[in-house]
Backbone bond lengths (Angstrom), bond angles and torsions (degrees), N, CA, C in turn:
res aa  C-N    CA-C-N  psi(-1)  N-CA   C-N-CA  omega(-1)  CA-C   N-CA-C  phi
1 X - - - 1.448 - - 1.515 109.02 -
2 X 1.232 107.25 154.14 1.629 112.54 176.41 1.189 125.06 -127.59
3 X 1.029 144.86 109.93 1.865 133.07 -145.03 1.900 99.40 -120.26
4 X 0.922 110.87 103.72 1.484 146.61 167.34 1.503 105.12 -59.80
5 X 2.310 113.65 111.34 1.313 96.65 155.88 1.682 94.19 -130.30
6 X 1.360 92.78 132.16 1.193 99.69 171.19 1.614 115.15 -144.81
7 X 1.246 126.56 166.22 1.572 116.14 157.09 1.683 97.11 127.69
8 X 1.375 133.87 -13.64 1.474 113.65 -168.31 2.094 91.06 -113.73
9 X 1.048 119.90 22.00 1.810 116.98 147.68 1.148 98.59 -105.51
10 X 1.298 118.37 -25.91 1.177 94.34 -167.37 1.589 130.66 -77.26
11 X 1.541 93.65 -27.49 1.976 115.97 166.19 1.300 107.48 -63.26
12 X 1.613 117.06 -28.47 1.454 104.14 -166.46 1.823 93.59 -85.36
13 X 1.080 110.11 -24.75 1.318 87.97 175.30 1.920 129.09 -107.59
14 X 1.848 83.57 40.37 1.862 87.81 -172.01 1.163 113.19 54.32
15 X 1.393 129.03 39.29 1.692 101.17 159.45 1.624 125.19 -68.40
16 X 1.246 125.59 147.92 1.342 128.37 179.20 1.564 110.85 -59.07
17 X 1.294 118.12 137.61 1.338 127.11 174.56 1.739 123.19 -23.74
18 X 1.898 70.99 -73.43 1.562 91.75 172.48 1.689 126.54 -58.73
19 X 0.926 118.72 -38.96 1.577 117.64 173.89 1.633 111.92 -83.56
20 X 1.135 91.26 -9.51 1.995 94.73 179.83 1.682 95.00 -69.87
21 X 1.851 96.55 -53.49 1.575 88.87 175.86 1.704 140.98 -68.80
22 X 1.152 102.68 -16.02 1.030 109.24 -175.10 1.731 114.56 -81.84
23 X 1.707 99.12 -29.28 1.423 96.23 163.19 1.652 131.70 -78.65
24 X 1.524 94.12 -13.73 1.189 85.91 178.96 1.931 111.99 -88.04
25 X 1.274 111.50 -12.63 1.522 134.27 161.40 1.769 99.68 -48.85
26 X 1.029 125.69 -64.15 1.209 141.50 169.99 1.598 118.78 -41.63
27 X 1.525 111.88 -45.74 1.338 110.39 171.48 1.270 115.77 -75.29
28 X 1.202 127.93 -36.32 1.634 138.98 174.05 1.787 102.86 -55.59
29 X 1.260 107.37 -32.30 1.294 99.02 -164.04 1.616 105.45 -89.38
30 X 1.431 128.82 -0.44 0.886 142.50 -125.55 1.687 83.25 -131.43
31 X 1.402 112.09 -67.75 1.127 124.32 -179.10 1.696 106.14 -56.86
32 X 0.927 145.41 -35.02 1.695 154.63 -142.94 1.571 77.58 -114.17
33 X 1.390 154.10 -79.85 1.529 136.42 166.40 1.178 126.94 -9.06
34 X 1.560 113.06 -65.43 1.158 137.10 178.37 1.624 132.30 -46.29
35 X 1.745 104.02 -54.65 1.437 150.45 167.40 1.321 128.22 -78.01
36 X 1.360 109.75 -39.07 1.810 131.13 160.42 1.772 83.72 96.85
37 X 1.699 108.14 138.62 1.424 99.40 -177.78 1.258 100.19 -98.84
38 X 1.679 127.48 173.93 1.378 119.27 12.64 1.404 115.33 -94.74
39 X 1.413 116.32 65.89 1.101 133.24 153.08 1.884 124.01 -8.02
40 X 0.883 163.97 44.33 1.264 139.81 -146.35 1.889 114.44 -71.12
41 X 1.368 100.15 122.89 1.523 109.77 171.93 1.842 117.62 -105.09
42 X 1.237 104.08 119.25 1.122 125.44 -178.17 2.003 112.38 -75.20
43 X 0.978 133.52 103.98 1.063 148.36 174.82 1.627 113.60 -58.70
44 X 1.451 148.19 79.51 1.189 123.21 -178.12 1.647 121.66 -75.89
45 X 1.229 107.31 144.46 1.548 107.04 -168.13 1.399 111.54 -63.25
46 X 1.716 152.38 163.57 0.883 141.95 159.04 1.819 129.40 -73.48
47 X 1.304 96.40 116.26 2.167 75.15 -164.10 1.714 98.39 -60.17
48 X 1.782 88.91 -148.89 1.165 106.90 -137.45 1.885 107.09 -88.59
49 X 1.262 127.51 31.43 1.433 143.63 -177.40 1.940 99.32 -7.21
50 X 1.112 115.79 -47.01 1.305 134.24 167.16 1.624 116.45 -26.65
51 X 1.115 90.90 -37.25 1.698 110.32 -157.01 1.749 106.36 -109.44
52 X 1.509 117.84 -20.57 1.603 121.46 -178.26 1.429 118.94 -70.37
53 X 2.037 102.87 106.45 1.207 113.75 179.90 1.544 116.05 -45.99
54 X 1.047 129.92 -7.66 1.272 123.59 -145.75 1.772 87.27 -109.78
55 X 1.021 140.37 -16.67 1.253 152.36 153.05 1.390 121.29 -70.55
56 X 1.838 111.43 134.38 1.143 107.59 -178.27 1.713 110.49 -89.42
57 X 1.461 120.05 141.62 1.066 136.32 171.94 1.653 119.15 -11.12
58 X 1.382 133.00 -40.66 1.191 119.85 165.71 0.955 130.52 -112.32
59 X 1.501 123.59 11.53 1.265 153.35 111.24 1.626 107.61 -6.62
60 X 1.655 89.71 -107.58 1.272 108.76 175.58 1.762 124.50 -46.77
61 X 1.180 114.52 -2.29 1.453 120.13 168.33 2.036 101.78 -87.44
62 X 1.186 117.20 -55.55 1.126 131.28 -177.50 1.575 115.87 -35.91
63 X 1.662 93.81 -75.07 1.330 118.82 170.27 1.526 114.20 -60.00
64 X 0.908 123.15 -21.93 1.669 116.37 170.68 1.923 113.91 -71.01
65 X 1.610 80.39 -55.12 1.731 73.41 175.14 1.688 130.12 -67.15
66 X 1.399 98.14 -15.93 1.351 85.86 162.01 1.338 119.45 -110.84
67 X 1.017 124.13 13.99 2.050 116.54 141.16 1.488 93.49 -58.87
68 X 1.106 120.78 -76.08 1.536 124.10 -144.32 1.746 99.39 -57.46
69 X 1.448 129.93 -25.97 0.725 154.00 170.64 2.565 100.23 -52.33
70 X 1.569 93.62 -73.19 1.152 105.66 168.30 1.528 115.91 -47.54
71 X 1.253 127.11 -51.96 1.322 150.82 -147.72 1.777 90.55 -74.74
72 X 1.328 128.24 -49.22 1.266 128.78 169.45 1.852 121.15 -55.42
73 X 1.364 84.75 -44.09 1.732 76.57 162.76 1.358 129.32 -46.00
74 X 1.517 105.26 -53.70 0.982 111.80 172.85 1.990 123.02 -55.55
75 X 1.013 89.15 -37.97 2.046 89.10 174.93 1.222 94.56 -63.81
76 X 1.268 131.77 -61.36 1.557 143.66 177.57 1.527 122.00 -18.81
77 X 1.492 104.47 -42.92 1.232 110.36 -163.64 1.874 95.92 -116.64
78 X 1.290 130.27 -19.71 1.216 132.31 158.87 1.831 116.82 -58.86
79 X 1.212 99.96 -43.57 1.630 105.35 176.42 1.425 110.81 -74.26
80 X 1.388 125.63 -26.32 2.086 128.78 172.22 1.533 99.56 -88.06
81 X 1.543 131.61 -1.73 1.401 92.56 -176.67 1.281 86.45 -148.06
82 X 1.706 109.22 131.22 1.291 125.94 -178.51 1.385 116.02 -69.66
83 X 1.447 135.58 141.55 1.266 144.85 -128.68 1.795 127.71 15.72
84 X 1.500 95.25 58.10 1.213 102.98 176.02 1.794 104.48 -130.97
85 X 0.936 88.15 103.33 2.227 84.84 177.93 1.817 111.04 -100.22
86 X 1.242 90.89 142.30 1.770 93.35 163.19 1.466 111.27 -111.05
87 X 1.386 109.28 148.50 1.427 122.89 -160.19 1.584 100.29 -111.55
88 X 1.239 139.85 89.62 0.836 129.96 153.95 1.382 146.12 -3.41
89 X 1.013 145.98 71.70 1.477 129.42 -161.24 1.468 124.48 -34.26
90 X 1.213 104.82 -60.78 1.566 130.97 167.21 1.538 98.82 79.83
91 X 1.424 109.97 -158.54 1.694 97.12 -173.60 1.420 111.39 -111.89
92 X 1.578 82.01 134.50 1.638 111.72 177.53 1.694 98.69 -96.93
93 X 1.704 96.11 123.83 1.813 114.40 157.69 1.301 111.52 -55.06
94 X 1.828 123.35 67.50 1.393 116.59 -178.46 1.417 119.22 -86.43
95 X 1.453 104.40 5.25 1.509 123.39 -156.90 1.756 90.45 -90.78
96 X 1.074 123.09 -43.93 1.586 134.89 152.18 1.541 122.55 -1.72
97 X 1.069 120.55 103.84 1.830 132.31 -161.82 1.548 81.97 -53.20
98 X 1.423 125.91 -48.27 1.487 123.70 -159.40 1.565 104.84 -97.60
99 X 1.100 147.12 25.55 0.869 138.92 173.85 1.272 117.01 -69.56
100 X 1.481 110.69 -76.10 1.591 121.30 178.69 1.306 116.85 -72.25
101 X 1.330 106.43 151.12 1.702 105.39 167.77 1.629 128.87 -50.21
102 X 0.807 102.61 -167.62 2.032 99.33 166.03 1.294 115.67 -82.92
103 X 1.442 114.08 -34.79 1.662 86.00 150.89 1.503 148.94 -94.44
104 X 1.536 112.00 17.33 1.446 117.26 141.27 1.426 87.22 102.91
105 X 1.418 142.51 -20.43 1.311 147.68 -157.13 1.643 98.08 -113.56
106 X 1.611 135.15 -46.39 1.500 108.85 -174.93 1.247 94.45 -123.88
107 X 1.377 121.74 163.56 1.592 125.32 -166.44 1.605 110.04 -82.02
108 X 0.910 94.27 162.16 1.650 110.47 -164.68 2.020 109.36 -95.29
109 X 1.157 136.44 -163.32 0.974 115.46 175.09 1.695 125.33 -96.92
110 X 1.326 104.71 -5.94 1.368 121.49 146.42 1.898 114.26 -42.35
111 X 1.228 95.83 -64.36 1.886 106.95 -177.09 1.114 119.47 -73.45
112 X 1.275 101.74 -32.46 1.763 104.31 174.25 1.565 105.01 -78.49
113 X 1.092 128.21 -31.21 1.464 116.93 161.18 1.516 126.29 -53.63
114 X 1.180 98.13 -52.34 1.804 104.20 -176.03 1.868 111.44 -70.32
115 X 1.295 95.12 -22.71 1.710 101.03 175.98 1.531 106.56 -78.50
116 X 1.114 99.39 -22.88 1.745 111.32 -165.90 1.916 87.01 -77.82
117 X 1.220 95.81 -67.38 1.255 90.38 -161.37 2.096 112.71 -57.89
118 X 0.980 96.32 -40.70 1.591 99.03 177.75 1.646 100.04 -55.96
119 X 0.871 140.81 -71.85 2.051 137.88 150.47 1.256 93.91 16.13
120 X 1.559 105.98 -79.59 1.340 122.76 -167.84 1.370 129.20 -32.59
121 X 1.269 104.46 -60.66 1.166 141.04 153.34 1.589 131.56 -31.89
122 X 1.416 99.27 -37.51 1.415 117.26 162.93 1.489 135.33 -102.14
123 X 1.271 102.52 -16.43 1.565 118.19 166.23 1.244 96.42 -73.72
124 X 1.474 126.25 -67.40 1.283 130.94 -172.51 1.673 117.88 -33.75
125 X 1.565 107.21 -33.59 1.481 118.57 -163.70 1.985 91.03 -93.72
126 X 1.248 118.74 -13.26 1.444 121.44 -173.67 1.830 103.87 -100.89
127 X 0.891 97.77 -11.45 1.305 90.17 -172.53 1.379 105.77 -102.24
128 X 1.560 120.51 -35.25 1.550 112.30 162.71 1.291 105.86 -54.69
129 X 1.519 136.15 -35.73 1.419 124.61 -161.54 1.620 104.70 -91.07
130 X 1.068 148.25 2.03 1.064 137.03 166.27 1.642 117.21 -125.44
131 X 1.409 131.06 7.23 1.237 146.50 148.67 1.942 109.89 -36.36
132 X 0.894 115.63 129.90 1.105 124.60 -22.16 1.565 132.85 -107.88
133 X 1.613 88.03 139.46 1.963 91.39 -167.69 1.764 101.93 -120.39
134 X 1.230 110.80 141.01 1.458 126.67 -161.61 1.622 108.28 -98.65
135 X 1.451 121.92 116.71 1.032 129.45 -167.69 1.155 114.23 -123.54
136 X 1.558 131.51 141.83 1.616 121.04 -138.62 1.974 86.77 -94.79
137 X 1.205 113.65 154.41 1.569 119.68 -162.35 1.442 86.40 -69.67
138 X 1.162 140.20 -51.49 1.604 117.69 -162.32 0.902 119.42 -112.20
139 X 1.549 121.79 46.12 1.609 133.12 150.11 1.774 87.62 -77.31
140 X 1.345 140.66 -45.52 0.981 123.39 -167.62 1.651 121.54 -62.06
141 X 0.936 115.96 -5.00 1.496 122.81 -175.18 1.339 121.67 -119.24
142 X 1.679 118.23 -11.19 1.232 112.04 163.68 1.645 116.49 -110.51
143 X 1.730 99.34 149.39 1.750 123.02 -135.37 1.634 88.98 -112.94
144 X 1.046 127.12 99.23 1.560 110.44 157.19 1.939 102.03 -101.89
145 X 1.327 95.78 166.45 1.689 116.28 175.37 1.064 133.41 -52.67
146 X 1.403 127.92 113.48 1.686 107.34 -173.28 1.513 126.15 -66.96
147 X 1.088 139.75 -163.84 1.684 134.93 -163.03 1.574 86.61 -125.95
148 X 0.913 142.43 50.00 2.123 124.20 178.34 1.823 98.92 -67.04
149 X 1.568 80.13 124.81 1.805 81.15 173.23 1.787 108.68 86.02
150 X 1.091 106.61 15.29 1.372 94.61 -174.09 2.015 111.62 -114.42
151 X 1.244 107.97 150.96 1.618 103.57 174.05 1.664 100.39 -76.41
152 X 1.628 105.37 169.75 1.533 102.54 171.70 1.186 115.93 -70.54
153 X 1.207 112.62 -21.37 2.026 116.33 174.21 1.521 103.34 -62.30
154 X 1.231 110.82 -45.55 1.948 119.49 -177.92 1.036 117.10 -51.95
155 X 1.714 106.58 -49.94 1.602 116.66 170.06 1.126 129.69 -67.01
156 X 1.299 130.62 -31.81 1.575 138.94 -178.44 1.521 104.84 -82.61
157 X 1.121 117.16 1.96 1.723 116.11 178.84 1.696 104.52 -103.34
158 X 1.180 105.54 -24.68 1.235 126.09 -172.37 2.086 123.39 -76.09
């Protein structure tokens, strides 16, 4: 399995719905080349942009709706393409003194735990539901680079 996060550069920098999805269509397709399909790629949901202290109020109203905006693509394109799931974010304790880093905008290791573990939580619930699916032995052992900071267009080139 391959678990996909992408989508909160990309709100901050308005990408269009439609090309958000299509790149991220592109990375899936990219990954399943790469990996040999039927690969399963895990979609992570976009949290809650809505909610980031570190944003001013109409800001953070703006930019929320269009994650959540983004965040549908993603269901969108998880529900048309078989072994593709979206992971819900669901709710993150962002309200949490320790959540975010010091600058109030990416989570700290407090948040990255509880996000980690909620992931967990959802792979775990994806992987009973599509068991059983046959995955070639040495996709598990080869390592490519992660994307930090990158749009889904950045990543799928990558």
């Amino acid at each position: 399995m391959v678990l996909v996060v992408v989508g909160v550069n990309d709100a901050v920098r308005l990408r269009r719905p439609g090309r958000f999805r299509r790149d991220v269509e592109h990375l899936v397709a990219v990954i399943r080349r790469r990996l040999g399909a039927p690969i399963p790629v895990l979609l992570a949901g976009l949290p809650p942009v809505h909610r980031f202290p570190a944003l001013p109020a109409p800001v953070r109203l703006l930019l929320g709706t269009h994650a959540r905006r983004l965040d549908r693509q993603l269901t969108r394109l998880a529900r048309r393409d078989t072994g593709v799931f979206h992971l819900p974010v669901g709710h993150l304790p962002i309200e949490r003194d320790d959540f975010f880093a010091s600058d109030r905008f990416h989570p700290g290791p407090a948040g990255y735990r509880v996000w980690g573990r909620t992931l967990g939580a959802q792979t775990a619930t994806t992987v009973d539901a599509v068991l059983p699916m046959t995955v070639e032995p040495n996709v598990a052992s080869q390592r490519d680079g992660h994307t930090r900071g990158a749009t889904a267009e950045e990543a799928g080139r990558r």
